[in-house]
MIBA-254889 format. One line per 8 residues: number of its first residue (from 1); their letters; for each residue x, y, z of C-alpha. Coordinates in steps of 0.02 Angstrom, whole numbers, padded with zeros to 5 digits. Last residue first. Layout:
<rs>
NUM> a> X,Y,Z  ...
</rs>
This chain:
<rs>
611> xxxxxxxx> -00237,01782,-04401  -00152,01627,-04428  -00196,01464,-04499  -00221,01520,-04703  -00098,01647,-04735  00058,01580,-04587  00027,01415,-04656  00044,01445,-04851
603> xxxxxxxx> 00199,01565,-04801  00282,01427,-04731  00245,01329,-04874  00306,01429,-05008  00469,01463,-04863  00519,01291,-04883  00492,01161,-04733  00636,01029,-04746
595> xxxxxxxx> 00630,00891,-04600  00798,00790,-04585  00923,00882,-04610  00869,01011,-04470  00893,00887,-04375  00744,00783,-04268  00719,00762,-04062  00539,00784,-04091
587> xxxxxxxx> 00563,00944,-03961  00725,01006,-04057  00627,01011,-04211  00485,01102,-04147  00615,01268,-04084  00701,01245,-04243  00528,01274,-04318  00462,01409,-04215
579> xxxxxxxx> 00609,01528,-04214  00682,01558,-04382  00598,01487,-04491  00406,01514,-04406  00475,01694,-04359  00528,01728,-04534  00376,01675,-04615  00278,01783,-04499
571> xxxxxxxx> 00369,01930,-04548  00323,01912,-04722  00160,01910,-04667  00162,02065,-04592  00154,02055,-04387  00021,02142,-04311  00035,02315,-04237  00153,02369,-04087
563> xxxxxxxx> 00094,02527,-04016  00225,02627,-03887  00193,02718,-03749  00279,02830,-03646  00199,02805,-03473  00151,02947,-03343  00017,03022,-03455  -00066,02843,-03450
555> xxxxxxxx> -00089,02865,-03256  -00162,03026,-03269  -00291,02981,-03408  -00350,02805,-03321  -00306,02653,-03426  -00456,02555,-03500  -00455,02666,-03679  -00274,02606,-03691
547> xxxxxxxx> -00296,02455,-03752  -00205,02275,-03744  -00106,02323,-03623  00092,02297,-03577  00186,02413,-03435  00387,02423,-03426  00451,02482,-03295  00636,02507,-03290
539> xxxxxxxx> 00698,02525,-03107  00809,02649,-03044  00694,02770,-02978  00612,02636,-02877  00707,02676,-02706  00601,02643,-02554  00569,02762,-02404  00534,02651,-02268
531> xxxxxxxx> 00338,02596,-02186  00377,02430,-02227  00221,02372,-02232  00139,02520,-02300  00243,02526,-02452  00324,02705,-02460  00389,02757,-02644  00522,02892,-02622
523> xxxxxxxx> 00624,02882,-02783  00446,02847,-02876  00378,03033,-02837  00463,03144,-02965  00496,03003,-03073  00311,02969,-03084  00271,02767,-03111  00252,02726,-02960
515> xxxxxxxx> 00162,02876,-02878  00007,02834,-02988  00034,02652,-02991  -00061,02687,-02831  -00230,02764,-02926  -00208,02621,-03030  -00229,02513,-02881  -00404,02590,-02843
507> xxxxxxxx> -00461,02538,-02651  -00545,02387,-02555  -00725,02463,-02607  -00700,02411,-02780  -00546,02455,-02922  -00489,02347,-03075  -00314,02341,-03153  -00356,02258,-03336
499> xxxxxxxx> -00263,02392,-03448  -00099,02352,-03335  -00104,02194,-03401  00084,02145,-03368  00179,02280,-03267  00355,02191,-03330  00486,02249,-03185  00663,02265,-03272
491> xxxxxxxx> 00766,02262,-03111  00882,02408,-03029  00854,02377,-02845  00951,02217,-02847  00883,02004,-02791  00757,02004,-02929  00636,01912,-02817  00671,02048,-02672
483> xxxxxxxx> 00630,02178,-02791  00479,02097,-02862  00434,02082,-02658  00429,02260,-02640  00330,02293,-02781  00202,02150,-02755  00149,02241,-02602  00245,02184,-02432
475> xxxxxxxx> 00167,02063,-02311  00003,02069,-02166  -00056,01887,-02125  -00152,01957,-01968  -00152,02126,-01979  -00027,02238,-01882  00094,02258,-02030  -00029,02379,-02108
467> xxxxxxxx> -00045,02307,-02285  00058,02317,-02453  00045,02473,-02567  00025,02376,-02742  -00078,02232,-02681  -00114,02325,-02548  -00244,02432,-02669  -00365,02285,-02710
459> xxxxxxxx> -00434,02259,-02858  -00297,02167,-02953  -00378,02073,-03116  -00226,02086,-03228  -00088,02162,-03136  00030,02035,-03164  00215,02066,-03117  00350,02001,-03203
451> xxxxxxxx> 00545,02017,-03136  00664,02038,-03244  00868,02034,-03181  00978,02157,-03262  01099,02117,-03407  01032,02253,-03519  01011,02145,-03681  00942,02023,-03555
443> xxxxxxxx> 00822,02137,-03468  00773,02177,-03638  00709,02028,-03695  00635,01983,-03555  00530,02134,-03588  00511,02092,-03761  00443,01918,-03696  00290,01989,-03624
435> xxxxxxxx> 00233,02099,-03780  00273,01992,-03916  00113,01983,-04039  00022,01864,-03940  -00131,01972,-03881  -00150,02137,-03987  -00049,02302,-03958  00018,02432,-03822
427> xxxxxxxx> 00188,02410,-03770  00193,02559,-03639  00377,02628,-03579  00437,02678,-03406  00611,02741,-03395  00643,02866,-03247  00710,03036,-03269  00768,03034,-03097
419> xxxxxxxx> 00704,03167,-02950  00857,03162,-02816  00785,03052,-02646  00963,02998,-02610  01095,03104,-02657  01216,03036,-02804  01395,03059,-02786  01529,03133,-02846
411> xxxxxxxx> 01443,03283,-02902  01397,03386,-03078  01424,03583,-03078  01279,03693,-03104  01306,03873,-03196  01149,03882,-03289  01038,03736,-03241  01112,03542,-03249
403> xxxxxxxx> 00996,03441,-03387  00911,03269,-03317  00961,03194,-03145  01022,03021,-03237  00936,02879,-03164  00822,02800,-03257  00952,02670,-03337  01086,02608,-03232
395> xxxxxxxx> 01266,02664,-03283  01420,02576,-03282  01592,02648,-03287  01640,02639,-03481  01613,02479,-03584  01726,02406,-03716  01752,02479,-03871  01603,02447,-03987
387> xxxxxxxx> 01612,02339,-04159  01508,02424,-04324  01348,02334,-04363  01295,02345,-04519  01433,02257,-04612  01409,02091,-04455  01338,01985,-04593  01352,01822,-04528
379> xxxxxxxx> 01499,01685,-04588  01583,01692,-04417  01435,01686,-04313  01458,01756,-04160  01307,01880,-04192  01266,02066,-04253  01157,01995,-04368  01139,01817,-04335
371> xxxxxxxx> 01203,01672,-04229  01170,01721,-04029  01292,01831,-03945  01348,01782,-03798  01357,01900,-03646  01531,01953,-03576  01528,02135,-03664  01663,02219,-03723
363> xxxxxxxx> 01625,02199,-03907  01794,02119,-03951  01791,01992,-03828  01956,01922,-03759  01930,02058,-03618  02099,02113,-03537  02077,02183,-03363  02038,02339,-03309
355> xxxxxxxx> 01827,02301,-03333  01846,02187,-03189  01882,02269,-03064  01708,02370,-03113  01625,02232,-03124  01664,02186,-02945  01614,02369,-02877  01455,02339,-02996
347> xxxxxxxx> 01406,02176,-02888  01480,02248,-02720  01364,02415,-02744  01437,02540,-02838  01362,02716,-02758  01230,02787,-02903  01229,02862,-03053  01415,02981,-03083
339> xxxxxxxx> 01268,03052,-03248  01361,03194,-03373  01558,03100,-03355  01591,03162,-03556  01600,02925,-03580  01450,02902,-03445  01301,03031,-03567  01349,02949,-03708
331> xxxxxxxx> 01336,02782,-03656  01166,02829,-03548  01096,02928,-03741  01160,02761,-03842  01063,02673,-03731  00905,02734,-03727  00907,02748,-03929  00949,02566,-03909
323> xxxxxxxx> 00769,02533,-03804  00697,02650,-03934  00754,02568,-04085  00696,02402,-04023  00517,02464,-03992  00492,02542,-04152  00594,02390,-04232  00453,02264,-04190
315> xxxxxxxx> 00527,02151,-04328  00540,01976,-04295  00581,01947,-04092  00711,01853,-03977  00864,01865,-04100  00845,02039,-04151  00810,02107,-03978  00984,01996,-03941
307> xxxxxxxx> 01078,02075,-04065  01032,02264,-04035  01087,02245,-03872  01237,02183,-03924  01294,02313,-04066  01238,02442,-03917  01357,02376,-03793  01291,02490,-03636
299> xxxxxxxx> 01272,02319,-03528  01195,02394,-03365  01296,02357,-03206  01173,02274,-03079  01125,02352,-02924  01133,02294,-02718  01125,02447,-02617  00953,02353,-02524
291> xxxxxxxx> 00930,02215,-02598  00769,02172,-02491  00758,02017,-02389  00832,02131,-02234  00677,02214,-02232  00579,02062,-02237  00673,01988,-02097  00637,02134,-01977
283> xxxxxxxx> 00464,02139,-02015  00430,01935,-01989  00528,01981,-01830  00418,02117,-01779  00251,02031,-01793  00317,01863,-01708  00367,01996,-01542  00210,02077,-01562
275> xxxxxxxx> 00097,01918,-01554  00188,01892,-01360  00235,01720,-01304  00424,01819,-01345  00404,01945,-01242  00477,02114,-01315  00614,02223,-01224  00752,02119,-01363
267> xxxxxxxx> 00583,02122,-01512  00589,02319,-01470  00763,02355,-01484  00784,02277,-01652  00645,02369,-01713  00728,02549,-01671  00878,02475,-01738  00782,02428,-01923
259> xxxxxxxx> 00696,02598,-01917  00862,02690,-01888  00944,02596,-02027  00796,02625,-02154  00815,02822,-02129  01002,02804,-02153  00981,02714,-02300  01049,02514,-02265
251> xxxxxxxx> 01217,02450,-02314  01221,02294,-02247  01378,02181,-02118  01317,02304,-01992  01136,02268,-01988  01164,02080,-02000  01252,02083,-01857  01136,02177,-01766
243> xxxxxxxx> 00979,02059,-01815  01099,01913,-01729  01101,02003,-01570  00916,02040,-01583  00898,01860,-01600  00855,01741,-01731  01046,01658,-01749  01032,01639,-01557
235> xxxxxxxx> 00951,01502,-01570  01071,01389,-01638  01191,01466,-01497  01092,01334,-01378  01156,01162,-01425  01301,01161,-01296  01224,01024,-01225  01206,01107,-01029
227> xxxxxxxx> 01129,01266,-01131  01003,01157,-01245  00923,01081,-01052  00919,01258,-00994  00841,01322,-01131  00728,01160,-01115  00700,01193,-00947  00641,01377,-00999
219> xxxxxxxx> 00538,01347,-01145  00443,01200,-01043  00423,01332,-00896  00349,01467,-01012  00226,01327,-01097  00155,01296,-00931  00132,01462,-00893  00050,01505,-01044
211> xxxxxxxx> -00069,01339,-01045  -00104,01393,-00876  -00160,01578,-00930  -00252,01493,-01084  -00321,01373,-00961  -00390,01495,-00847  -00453,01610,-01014  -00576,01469,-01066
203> xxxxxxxx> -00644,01437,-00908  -00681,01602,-00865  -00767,01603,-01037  -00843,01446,-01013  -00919,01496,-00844  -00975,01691,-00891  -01070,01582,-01035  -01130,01465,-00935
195> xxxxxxxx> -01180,01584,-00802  -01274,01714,-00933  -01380,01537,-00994  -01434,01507,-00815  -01492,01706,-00803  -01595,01696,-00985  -01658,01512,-00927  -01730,01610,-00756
187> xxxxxxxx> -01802,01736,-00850  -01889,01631,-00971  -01969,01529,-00833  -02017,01683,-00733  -02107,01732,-00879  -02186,01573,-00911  -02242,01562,-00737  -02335,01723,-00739
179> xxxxxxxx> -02428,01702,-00900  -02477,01519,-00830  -02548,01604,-00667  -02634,01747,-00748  -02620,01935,-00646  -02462,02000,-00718  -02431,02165,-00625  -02341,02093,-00482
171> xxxxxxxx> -02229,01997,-00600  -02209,02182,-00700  -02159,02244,-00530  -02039,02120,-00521  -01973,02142,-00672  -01952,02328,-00628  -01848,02302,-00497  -01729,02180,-00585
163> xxxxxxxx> -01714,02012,-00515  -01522,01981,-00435  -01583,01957,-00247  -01706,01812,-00298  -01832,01819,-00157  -01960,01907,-00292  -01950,01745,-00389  -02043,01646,-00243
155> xxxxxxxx> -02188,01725,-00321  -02197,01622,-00488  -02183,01462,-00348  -02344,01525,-00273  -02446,01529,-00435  -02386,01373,-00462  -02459,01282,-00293  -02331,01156,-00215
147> xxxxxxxx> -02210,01292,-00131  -02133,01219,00031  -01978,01133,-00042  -01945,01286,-00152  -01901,01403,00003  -01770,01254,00060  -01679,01303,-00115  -01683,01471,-00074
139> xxxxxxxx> -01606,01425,00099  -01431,01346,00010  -01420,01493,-00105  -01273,01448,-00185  -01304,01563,-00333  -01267,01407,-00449  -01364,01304,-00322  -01504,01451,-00348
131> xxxxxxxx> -01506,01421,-00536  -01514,01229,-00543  -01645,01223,-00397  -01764,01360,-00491  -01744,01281,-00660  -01813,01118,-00587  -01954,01215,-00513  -01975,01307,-00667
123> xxxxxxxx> -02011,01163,-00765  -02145,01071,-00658  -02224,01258,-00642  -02227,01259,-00841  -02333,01104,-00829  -02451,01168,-00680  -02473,01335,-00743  -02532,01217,-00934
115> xxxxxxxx> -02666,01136,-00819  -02751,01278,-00782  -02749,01362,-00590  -02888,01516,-00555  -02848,01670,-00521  -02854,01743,-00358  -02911,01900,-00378  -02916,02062,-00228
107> xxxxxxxx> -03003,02219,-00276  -02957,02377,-00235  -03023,02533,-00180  -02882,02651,-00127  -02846,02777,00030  -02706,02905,00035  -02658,02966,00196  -02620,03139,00227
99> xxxxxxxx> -02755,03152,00349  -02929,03112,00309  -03008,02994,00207  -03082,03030,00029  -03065,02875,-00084  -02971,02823,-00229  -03034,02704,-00366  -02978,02560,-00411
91> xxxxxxxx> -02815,02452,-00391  -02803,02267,-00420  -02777,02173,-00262  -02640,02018,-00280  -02675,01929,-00117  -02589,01883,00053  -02422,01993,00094  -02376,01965,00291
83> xxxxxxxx> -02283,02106,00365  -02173,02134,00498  -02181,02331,00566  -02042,02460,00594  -01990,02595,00669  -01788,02676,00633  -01709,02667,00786  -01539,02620,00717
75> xxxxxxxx> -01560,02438,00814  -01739,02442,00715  -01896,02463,00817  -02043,02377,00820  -02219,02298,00769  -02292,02139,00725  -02400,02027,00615  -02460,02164,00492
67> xxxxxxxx> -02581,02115,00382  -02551,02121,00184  -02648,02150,00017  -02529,02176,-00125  -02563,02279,-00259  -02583,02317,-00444  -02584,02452,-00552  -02417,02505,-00491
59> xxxxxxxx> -02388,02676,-00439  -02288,02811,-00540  -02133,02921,-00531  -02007,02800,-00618  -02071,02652,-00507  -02171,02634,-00359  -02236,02479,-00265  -02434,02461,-00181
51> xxxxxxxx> -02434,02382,-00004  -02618,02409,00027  -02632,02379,00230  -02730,02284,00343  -02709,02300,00533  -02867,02190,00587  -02891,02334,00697  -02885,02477,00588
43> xxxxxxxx> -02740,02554,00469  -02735,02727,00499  -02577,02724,00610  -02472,02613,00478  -02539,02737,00323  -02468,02882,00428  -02304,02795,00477  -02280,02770,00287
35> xxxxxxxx> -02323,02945,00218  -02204,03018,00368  -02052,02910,00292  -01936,02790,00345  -02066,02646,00417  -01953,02509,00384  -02026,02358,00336  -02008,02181,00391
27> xxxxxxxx> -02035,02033,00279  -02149,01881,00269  -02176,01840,00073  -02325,01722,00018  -02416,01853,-00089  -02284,01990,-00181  -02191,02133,-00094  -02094,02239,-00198
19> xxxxxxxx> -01951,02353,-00149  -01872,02501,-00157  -01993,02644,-00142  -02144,02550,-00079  -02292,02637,-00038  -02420,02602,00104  -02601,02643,00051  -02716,02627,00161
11> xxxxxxxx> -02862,02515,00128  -03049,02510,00036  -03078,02334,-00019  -03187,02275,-00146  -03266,02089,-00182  -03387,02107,-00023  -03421,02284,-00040  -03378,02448,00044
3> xxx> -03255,02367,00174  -03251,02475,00338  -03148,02632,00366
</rs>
């Protein structure tokens, strides 16, 4: 067929299943299909064809006019023709022809070249020779040499062997020269910007792997170097075979034991560049940080106990009757042999040697009594207070297994993971009325060790729990590390603020407290650190608030509590005589001879300064 107009061509259609062919390329085709060898046999003498690209089931809407230079046969014997593409044609109209052959008006444009093509083309030339040196495409670069025009240098893009298909059908498609340079422009910065990054990162992980090696060689010349200087058993102190000894010379639960050997065995198979092997030894010593075993003897003098709450605080007998009421019952309960408690560890075994021998004090007990009721003091009133025998067996508080059912028989020794009737009491009452220091106070009168723990503000559930010891900066809950601060697993812990716990998307700590302060539960508290059953059945908790309406309804059913109103003003006489004013005196470095307060004036203070 013959040209139906000057501006419109009417071709065969040749179409392109895997390629594209844009003006300026010289490439052979093979003829693979019958569609193909048709269009080649229709085309006439001047052997033009319509090379037109397909994609996802459909044509292009543009074209590339081409003439075919030669003909031949592949070495598989596949035919085939070389090509030479010419113009960008768009696509009309089709036309009847005969044959299977499809036949297509189109157009051929050659748009014209503005000033800002030329700019961009400046650009993308020098992108062009930085990307295919990358590629090492030594004979794309020689293709650039030859391309002056901009339109022609946008085309060179369909020699680049890592183009998408269908952006080079959509740089067929786009018809304006400056459009079509810009585009090629952006991909070729997207592609140099991909090899930087793939650079820097192989980069990045080839010196890591050296700086590995490298430090692996320096460890093991200088082991070697420590070994011919007789310097190297200081490292075997962190070992696994210095773990073991310490995991013989403890007493650990049998569950805890298992978990420490099955550790133990890891950091020996473990690498010690590795993160696990640093994660496993910060576990191991944390575990062994705990007291595990390790209790104090409770002081079960009750003339004592009753001495030191008196000396510490004014009043506040609710509260001091109930921590001697809690004595009197674990006295009673050791001397008729009701509660064995727990296995002696080596600080109760040593008490216990000790309690044979003579005591020169007539309370039993080797605290000192302060001056007062109940005192040392020769000329105090001691009428109310009748003198104790000295102390059975000890016994920790919280620990008894509660009444024995119908025909039960007590034990030797104490099971692990019994239910304990533990102590937890509430002090419930305004700010600076005692709270705090009434738990100190009674961790002395018991001889334990008091730990505090603040609460006040805690919104986050590890706090209480712990985290997952495989994040980064992972440790214990403040539980677990009150016990290792108090150095047994018997402490007073003060709960302070426990009316303040908050809650947000990090978890509810009250909901926590929930497990530690239930004596069916508490004997088997799990921190997720540790991931061991833990012991808190013998531990007195005691919790202070300022309210209660703050405290959740299942957590405050757990607690006994205890309100301590405002001091009378008679009271507050007595603690500015008795406490505040030696304590002044002593810090201006004056006698009580020498500054003489009377209790008119005392009282004259305490009604107009205080609230």
């Amino acid at each position: 067929m013959s040209d139906t107009a000057v501006s419109t061509l009417t071709l065969p259609v040749l179409p392109l299943t895997s390629g594209v062919v844009l003006p300026g390329m010289v490439l052979t085709i093979a003829l693979e299909t019958d569609d193909a060898k048709a269009a080649v046999d229709a085309a006439g003498d001047d052997g033009r064809l319509l090379l037109v690209p397909r994609l996802d089931g459909r044509h292009a809407n543009v074209g590339t006019v081409a003439s075919i230079e030669s003909r031949g046969t592949l070495p598989s014997g596949v035919p085939a023709l070389v090509v030479r593409a010419h113009d960008r044609a768009l696509l009309r109209t089709a036309v009847a022809g005969t044959g299977t052959v499809l036949w297509l008006e189109a157009e051929p444009v050659r748009p014209p070249v503005t000033d800002l093509a030329r700019e961009r083309a400046t650009e993308l030339r020098a992108a062009f020779r930085i990307l295919f040196e990358e590629l090492g495409g030594r004979r794309l670069v020689e293709v650039l040499q030859g391309l002056d025009e901009p339109d022609a240098l946008a085309d060179a893009a369909g020699w680049w062997p890592d183009l998408a298909l269908n952006r080079k059908v959509e740089l067929l498609e786009t018809v304006d020269v400056a459009e079509r340079v810009g585009k090629v422009l952006a991909w070729v910065k997207e592609a140099l910007a991909e090899l930087e990054l793939t650079e820097r990162i192989r980069a990045e992980v080839s010196e890591g792997m050296e700086k590995n090696q490298r430090e692996f060689i320096l460890r093991q010349q200088l082991a070697a170097i420590r070994k011919e200087l007789g310097e190297g058993a200081d490292d075997e102190d962190d070992g696994p075979d210095a773990y073991r000894a310490k995991l013989a010379e403890r007493h650990l639960p049998d569950d805890v034991r298992t978990a420490v050997e099955r550790d133990i065995d890891k950091l020996e198979r473990s690498n010690e560049q590795s993160p696990e092997h640093g994660w496993i030894r910060t576990w191991l010593d944390t575990v062994f940080e705990v007291p595990w075993g390790q209790r104090s003897p409770d002081r079960l003098d009750l003339a004592q106990a009753r001495a030191v709450l008196d000396a510490d605080h004014e009043g506040l007998h609710e509260v001091k009757d109930r921590i001697v009421e809690e004595l009197a019952v674990r006295k009673l309960r050791a001397e008729r042999g009701l509660d064995p408690g727990p296995d002696p560890s080596p600080a109760a075994a040593a008490s216990a040697d000790l309690a044979g021998t003579e005591d020169p004090d007539p309370t039993g007990s080797d605290l000192p009594l302060p001056e007062g009721p109940g005192g040392d003091d020769p000329d105090g009133d001691d009428d109310g207070l009748p003198l104790t025998p000295p102390d059975p067996d000890p016994v920790v508080i919280g620990t008894e297994s509660g009444p024995l059912a119908p025909g039960a028989t007590t034990t030797t020794a104490t099971p692990r993971g019994r239910q304990r009737n533990s102590t937890i009491l509430t002090l419930v009452g305004p700010p600076g009325v005692g709270k705090t220091s009434l738990g100190e106070s009674i961790a002395r009168a018991l001889g334990r060790s008091f730990v505090r723990v603040a609460l006040g503000g805690v919104r986050d559930e590890a706090e209480i729990r712990g985290h997952r010891r495989t994040y980064v900066g992972a440790r214990p809950g403040r539980l677990v590390r009150a016990l290792t601060e108090a150095g047994t697993m018997n402490p007073v812990v003060l709960l302070d603020e426990i009316d303040k716990v908050g809650n947000d998307y990090r978890g509810d700590p009250s909901a926590a407290l929930l497990e530690v302060l239930d004596p069916a539960q508490n004997h088997s508290f799990r921190d997720h650190y540790l991931e061991v059953d833990l012991d808190l059945s013998d531990v007195i908790f005691i919790a202070t608030a300022n309210q209660l309406d703050t405290i959740p309804g299942p957590l405050l059913d757990r607690m006994e509590v205890v309100t301590l109103d405002g001091y009378t003003e008679d009271e507050k006489v007595a603690i500015a005589r008795d406490h505040l004013l030696p304590r002044q005196l002593d810090r201006a470095g004056l006698t009580a001879d020498e500054v003489v307060l009377t209790d008119e004036a005392l009282a004259a203070v305490a009604g107009q300064h205080t609230r």
